[in-house]
Backbone bond lengths (Angstrom), bond angles and torsions (degrees), N, CA, C in turn:
res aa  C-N    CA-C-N  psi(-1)  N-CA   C-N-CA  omega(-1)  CA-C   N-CA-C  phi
1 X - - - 1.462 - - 1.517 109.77 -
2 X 1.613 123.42 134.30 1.247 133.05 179.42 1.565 102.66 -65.69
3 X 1.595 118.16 112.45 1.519 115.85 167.80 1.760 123.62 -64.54
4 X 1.807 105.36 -18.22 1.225 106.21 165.93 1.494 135.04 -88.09
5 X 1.779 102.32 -5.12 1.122 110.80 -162.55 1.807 115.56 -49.99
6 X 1.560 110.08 124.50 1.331 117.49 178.85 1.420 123.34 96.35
7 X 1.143 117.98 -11.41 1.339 135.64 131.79 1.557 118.92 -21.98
8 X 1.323 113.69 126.59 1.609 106.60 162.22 1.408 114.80 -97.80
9 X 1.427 135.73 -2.59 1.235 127.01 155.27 1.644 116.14 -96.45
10 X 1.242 103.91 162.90 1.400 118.77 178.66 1.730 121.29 -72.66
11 X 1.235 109.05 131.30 1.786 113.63 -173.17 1.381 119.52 -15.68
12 X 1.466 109.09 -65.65 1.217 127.86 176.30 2.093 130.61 -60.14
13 X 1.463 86.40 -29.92 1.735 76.42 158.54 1.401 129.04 -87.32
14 X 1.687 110.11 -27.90 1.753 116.97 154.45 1.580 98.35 -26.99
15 X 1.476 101.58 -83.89 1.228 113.46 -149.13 1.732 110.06 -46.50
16 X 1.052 82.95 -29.35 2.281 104.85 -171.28 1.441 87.94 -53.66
17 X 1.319 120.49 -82.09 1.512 146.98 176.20 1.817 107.13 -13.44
18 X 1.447 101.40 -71.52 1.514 110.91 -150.45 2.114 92.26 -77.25
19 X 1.536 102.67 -28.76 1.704 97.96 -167.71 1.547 89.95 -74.51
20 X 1.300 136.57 -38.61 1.501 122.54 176.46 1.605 117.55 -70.81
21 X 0.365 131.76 -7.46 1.424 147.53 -172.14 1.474 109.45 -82.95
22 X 1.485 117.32 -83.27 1.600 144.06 148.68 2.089 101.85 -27.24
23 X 1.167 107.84 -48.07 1.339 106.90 -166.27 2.096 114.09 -84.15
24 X 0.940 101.15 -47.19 1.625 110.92 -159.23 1.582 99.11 -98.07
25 X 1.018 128.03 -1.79 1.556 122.06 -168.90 1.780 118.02 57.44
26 X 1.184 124.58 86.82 1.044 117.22 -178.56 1.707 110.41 -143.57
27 X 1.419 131.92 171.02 1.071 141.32 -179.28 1.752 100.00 -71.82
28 X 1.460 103.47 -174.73 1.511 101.06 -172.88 1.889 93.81 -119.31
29 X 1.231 98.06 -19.39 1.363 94.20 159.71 1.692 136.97 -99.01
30 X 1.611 96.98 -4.49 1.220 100.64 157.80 1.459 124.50 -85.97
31 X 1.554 114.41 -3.54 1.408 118.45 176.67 1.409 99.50 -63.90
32 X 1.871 104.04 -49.34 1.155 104.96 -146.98 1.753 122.50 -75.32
33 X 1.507 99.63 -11.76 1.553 109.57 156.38 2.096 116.84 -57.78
34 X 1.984 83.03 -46.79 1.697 72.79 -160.38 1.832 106.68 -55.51
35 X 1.727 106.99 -23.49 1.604 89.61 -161.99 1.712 98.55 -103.74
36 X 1.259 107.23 31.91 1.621 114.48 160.41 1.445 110.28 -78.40
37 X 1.596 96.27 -42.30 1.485 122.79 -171.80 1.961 102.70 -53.25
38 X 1.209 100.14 -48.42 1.488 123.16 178.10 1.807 110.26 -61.32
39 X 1.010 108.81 -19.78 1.830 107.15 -166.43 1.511 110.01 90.01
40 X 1.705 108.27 12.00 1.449 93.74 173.23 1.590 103.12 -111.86
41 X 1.483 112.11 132.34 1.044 119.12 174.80 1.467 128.75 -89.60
42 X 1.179 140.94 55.58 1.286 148.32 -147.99 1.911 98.42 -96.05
43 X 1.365 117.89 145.47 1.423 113.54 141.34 1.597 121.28 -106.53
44 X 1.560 90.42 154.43 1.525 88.38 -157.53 1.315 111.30 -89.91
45 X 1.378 142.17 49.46 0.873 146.99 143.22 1.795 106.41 -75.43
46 X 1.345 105.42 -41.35 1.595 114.72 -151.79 1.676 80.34 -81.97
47 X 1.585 131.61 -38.33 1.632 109.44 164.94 1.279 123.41 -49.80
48 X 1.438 116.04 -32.38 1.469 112.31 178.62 1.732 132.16 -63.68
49 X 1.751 104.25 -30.28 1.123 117.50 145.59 1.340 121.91 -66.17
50 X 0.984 126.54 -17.96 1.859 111.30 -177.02 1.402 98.14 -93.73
51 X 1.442 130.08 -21.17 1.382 138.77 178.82 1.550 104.47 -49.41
52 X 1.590 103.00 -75.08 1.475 138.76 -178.51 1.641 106.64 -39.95
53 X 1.504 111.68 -52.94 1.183 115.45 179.61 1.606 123.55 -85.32
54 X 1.161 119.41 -27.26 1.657 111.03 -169.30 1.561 97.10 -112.24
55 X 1.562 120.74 -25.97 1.768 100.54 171.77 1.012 115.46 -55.90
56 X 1.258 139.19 -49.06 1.799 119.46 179.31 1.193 139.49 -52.61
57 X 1.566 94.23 -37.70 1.384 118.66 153.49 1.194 122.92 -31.33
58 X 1.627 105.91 -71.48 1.419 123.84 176.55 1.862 107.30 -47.64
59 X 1.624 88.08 -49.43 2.090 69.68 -179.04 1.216 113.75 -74.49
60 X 1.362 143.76 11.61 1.311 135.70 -144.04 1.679 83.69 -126.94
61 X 1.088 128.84 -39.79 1.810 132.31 -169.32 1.520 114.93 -95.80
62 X 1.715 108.31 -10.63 1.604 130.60 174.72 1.190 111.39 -87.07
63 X 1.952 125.74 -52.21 0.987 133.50 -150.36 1.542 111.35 -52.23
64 X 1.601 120.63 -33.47 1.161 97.22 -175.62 1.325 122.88 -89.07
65 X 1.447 114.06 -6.80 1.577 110.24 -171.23 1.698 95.01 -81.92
66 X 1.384 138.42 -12.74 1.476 150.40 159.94 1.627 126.62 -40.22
67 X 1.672 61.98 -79.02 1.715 111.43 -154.34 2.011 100.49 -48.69
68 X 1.402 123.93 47.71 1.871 110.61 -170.17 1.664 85.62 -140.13
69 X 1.395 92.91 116.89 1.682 95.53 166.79 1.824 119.54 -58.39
70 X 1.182 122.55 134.38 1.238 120.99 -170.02 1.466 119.06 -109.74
71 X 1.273 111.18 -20.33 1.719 109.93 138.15 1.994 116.40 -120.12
72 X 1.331 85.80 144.64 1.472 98.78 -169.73 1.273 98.99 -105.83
73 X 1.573 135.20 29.83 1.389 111.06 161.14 1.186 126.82 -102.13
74 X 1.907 111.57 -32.27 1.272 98.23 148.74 1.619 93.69 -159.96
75 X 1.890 99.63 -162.26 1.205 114.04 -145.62 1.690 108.66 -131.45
76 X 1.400 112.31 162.95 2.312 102.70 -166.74 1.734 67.17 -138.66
77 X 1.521 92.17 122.74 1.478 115.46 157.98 1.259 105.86 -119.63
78 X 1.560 119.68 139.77 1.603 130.28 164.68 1.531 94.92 -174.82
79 X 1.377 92.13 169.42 1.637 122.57 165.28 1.377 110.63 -104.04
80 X 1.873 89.96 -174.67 1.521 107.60 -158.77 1.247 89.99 -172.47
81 X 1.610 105.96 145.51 1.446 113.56 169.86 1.423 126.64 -122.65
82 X 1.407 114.27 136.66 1.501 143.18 -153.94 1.818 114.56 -123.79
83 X 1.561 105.18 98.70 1.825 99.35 -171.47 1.558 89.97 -61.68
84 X 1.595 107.42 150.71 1.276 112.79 167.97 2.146 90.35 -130.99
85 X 0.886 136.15 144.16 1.266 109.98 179.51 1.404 153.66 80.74
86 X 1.441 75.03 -11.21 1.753 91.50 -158.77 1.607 108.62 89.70
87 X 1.007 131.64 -2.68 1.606 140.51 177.37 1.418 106.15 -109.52
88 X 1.349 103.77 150.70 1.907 120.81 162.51 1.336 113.65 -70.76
89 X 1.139 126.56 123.67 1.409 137.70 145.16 1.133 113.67 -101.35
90 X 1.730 126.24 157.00 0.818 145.43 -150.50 1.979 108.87 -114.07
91 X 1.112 129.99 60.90 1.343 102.88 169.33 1.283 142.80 -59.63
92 X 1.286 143.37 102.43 1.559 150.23 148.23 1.505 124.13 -33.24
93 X 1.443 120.96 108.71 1.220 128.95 161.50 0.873 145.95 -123.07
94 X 1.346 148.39 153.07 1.585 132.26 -175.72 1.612 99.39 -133.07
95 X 1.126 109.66 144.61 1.266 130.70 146.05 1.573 128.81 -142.80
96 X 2.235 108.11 163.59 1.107 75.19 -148.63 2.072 77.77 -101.37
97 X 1.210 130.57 -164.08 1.262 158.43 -155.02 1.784 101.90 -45.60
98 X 1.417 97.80 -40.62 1.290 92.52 173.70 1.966 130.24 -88.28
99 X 1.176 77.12 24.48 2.239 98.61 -156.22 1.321 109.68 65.44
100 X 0.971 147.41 25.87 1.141 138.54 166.60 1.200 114.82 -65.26
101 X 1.810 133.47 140.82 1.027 119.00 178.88 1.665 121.87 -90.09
102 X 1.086 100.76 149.11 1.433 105.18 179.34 1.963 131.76 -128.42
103 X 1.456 86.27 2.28 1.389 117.39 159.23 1.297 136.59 149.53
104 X 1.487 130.97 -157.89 1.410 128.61 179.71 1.008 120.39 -178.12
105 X 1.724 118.30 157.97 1.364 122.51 -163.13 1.129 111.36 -154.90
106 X 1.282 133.42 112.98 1.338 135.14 -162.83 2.078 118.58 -108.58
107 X 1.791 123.61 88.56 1.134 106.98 -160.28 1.137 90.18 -138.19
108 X 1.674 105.64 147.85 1.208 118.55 159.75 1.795 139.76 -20.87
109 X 1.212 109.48 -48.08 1.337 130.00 -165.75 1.626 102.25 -109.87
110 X 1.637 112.75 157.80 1.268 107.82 162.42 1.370 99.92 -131.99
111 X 1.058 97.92 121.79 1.961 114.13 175.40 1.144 114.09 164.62
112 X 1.306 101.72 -177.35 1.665 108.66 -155.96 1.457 112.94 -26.51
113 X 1.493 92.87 -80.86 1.781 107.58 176.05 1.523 118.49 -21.71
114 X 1.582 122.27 -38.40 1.079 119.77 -160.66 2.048 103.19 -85.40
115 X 1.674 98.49 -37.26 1.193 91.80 175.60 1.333 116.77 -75.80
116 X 1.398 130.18 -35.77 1.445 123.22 -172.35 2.047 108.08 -52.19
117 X 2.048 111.98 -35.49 1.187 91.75 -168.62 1.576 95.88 -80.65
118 X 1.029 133.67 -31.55 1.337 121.90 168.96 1.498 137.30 -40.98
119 X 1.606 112.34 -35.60 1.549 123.45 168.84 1.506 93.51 -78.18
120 X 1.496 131.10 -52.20 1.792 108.62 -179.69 1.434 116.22 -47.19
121 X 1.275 95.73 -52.75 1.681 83.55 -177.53 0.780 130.45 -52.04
122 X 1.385 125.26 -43.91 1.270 134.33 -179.84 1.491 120.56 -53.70
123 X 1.618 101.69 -37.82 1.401 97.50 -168.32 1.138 117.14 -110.94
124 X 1.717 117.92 13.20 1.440 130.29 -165.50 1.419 95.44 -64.68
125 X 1.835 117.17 -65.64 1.456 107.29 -169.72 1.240 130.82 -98.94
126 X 1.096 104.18 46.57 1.784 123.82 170.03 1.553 115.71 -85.47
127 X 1.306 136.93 135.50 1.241 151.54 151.13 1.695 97.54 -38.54
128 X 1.337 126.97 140.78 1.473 124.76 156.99 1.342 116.60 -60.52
129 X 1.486 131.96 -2.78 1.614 123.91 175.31 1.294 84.40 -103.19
130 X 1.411 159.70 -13.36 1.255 149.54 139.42 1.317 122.46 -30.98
131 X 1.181 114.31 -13.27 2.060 104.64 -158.65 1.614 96.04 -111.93
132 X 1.385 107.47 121.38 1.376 101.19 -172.23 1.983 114.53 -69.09
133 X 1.143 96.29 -179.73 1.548 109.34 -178.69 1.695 113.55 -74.60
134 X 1.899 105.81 -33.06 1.331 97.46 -168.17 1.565 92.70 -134.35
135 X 1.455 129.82 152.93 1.420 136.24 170.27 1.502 91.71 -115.49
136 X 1.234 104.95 115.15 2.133 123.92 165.71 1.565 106.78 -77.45
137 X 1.560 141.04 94.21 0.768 111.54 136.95 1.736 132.02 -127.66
138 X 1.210 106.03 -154.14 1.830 103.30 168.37 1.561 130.73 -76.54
139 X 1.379 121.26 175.27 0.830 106.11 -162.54 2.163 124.57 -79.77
140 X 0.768 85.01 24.96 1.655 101.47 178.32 1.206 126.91 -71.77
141 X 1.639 122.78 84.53 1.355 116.18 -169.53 1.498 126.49 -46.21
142 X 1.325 128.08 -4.22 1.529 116.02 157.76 1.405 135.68 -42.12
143 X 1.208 112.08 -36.24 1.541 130.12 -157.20 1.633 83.31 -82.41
144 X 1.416 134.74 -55.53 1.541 138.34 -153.61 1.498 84.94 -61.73
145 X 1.518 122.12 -85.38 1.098 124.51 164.48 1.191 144.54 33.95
146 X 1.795 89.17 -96.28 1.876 106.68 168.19 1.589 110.24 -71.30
147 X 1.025 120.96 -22.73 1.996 111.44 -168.92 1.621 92.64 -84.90
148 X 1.752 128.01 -32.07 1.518 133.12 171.24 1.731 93.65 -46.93
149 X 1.598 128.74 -60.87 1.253 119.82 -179.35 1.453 126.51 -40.27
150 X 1.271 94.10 -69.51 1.769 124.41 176.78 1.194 100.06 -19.92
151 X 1.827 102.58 -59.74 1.673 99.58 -155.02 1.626 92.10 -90.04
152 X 0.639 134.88 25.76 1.866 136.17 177.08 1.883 99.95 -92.52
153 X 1.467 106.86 -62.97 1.257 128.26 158.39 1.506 136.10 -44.33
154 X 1.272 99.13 -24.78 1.647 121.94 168.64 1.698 103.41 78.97
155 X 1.215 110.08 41.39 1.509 117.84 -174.04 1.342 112.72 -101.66
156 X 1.314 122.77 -8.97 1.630 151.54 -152.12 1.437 117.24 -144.71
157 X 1.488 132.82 99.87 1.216 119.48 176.05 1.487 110.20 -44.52
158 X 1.401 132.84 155.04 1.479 140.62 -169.77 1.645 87.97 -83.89
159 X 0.853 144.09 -8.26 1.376 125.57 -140.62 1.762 107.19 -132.88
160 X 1.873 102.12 -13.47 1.275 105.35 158.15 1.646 132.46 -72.69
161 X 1.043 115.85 134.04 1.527 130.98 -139.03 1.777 102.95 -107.84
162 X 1.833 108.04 131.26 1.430 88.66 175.59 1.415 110.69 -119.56
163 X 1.610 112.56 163.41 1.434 108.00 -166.22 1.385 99.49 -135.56
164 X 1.516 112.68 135.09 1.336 101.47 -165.27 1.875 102.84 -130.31
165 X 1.906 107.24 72.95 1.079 91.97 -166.82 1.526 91.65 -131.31
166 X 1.214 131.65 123.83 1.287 146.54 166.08 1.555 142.46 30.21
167 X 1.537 77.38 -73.77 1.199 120.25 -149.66 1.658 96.81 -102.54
168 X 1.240 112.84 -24.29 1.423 121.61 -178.10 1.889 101.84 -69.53
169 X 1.518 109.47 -30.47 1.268 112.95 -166.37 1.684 116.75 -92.69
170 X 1.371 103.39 30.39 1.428 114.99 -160.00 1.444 104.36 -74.22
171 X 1.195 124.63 -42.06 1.590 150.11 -166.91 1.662 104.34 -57.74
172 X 1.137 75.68 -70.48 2.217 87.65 166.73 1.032 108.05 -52.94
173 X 1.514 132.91 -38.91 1.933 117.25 -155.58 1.739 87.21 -99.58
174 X 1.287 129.16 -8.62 1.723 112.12 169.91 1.345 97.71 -104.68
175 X 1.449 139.27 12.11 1.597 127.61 135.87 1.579 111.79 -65.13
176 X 1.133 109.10 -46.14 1.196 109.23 -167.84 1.454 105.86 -69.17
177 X 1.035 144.13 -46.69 1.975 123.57 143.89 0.942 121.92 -9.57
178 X 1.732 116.21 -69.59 1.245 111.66 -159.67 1.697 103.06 -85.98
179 X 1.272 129.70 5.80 1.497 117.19 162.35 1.642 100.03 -91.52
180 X 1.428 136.06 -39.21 1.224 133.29 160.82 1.883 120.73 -27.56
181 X 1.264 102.61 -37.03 1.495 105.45 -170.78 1.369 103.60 -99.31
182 X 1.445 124.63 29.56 1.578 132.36 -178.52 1.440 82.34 -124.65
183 X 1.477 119.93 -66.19 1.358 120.37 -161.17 1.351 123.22 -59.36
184 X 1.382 113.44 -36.26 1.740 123.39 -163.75 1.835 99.91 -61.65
185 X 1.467 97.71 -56.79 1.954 98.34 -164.79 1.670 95.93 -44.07
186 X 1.419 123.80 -15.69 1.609 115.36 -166.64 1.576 114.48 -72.30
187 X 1.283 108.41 -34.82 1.405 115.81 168.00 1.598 122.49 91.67
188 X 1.518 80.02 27.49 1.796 82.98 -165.47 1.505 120.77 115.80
189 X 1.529 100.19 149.12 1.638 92.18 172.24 1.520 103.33 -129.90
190 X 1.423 132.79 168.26 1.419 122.71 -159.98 1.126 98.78 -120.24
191 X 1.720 134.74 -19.80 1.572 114.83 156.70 1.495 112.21 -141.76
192 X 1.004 130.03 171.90 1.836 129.33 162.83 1.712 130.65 -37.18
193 X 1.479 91.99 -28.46 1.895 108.57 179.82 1.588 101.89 -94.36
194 X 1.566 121.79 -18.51 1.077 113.52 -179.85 1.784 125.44 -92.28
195 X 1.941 94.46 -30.87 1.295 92.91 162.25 1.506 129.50 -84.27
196 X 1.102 107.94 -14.13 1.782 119.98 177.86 1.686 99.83 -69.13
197 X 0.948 112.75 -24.88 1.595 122.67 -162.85 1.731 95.22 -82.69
198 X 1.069 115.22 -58.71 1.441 143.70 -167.13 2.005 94.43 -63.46
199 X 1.178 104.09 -58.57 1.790 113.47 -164.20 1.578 81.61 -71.05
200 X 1.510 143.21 -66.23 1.214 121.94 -160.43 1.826 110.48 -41.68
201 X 1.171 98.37 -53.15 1.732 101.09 -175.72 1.644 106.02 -49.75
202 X 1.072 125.29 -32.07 1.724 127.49 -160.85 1.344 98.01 -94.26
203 X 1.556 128.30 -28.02 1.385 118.63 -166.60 1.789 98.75 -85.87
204 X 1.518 109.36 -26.84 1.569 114.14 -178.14 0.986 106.18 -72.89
205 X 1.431 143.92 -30.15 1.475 142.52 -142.11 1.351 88.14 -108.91
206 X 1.745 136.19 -24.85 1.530 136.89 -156.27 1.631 90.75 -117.67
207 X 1.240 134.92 -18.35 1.317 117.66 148.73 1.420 141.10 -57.40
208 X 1.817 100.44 -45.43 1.580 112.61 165.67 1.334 119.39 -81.22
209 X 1.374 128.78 9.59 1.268 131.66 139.40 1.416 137.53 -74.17
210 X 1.480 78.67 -31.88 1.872 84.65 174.16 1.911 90.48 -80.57
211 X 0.852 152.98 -15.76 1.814 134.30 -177.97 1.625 87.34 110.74
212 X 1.166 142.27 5.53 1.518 111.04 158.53 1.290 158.68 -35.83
213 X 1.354 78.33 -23.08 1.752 88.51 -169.28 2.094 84.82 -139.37
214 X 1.330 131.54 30.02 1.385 129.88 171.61 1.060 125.80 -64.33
215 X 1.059 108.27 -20.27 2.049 123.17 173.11 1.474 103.78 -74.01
216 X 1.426 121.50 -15.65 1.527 109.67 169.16 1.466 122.92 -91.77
217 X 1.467 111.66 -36.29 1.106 130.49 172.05 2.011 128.84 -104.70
218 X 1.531 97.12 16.77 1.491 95.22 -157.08 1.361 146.07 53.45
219 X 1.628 104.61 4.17 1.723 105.95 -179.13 1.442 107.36 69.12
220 X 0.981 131.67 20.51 1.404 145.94 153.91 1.744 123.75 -71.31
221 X 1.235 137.52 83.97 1.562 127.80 -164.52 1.474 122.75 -48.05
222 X 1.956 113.70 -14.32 0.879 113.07 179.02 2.045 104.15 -80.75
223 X 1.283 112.99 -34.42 1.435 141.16 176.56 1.362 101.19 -41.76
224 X 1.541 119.87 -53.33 1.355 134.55 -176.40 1.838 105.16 -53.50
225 X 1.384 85.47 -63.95 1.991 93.89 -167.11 0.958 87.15 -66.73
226 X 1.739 164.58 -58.50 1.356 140.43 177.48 1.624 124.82 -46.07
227 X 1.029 125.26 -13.60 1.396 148.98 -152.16 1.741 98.16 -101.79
228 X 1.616 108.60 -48.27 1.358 106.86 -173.89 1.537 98.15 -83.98
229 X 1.466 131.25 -59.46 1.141 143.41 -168.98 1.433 114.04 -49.26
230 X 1.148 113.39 -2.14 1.913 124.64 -160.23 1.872 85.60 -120.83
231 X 1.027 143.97 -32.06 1.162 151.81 171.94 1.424 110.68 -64.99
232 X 1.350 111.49 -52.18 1.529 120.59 178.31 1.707 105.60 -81.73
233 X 1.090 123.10 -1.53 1.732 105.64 174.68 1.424 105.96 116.14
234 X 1.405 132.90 -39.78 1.350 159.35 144.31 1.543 110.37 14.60
């Protein structure tokens, strides 16, 4: 099935559009100058729909060439906060030792509940030689908590270990900058389905920058845009 079908632009400028966008931190109306500049005449409302619609996508047809922890000894859990509304939300992330990402979770609340669905997810589709030995995080009794569930549930090897020292989580909190300096030029997001929609595209586009998925494409940027465009039919 054609993912553009009905579209009045062509596959490849969507895709042009929504990977800069997700990638460089920019307005949606400053896109829409740069690809005026280009001969594409878009209004940027109609980027905001191609945003909404093909980033999930994009993380959903990426995730697996990503989605493989690359050290298995251990792991930097924390949050981050994201106005949605005029309100704080809470994003959840993990990475593992080398920053690599290894996922995310974007919820209202911070507590237990929020971390336990965040450690399932995370660890639902992992191989058991996938699950590292140690989880790094801060000092926030949620995290102890939800993995006490997990492993009640048998979702958690018993034997993975948590560490709750600072300084260990340093790696994650200077990712979390550099996803901050993608997000801020955006100016906000106007509901929970719109920024979850929006962060999937930015967390995919800031994984295959970091070399996640370079063994498919060589870590080459031209490798990359062939990489997505070959996914979509392209």
């Amino acid at each position: 099935m054609n993912p553009f079908h009905g579209r009045h632009f062509q596959g490849p400028i969507i895709l042009w559009a929504v990977r800069w966008y997700c990638k460089y931190g920019i307005s949606y109306r400053e896109l829409q100058e740069m690809l005026a500049e280009r001969g594409v005449n878009v209004d940027h409302t109609t980027i905001y729909r191609w945003v909404q619609h093909y980033a999930p996508e994009m993380e959903k047809r990426l995730r697996w060439y990503w989605h493989h922890p690359t050290d298995l000894r251990s792991w930097c859990l924390d949050e981050t906060y994201v106005k949605v509304s005029g309100k704080w939300f809470y994003l959840y992330r993990a990475t593992d030792n080398r920053g690599h990402t290894l996922d995310f979770y974007l919820s209202p609340r911070r507590n237990t509940q929020a971390a336990y669905r965040f450690l399932r997810k995370t660890l639902k589709p992992l191989k058991a030689w996938e699950i590292p030995k140690v989880i790094n995080t801060d000092k926030a009794p949620t995290y102890a908590k939800a993995l006490v569930w997990l492993k009640q549930e048998g979702k958690c090897p018993p034997d993975v270990e948590q560490r709750q020292v600072k300084y260990l989580n340093n790696a994650i909190e200077c990712d979390h900058g550099k996803l901050k300096r993608i997000i801020n030029p955006m100016l906000g997001f106007k509901s929970r389905k719109t920024a979850y929609a929006t962060i999937k595209g930015i967390e995919t586009l800031r994984a295959l920058r970091k070399g996640q998925a370079a063994s498919w494409y060589y870590g080459h940027p031209q490798g990359e845009v062939r990489l997505v465009n070959r996914l979509f039919g392209l």
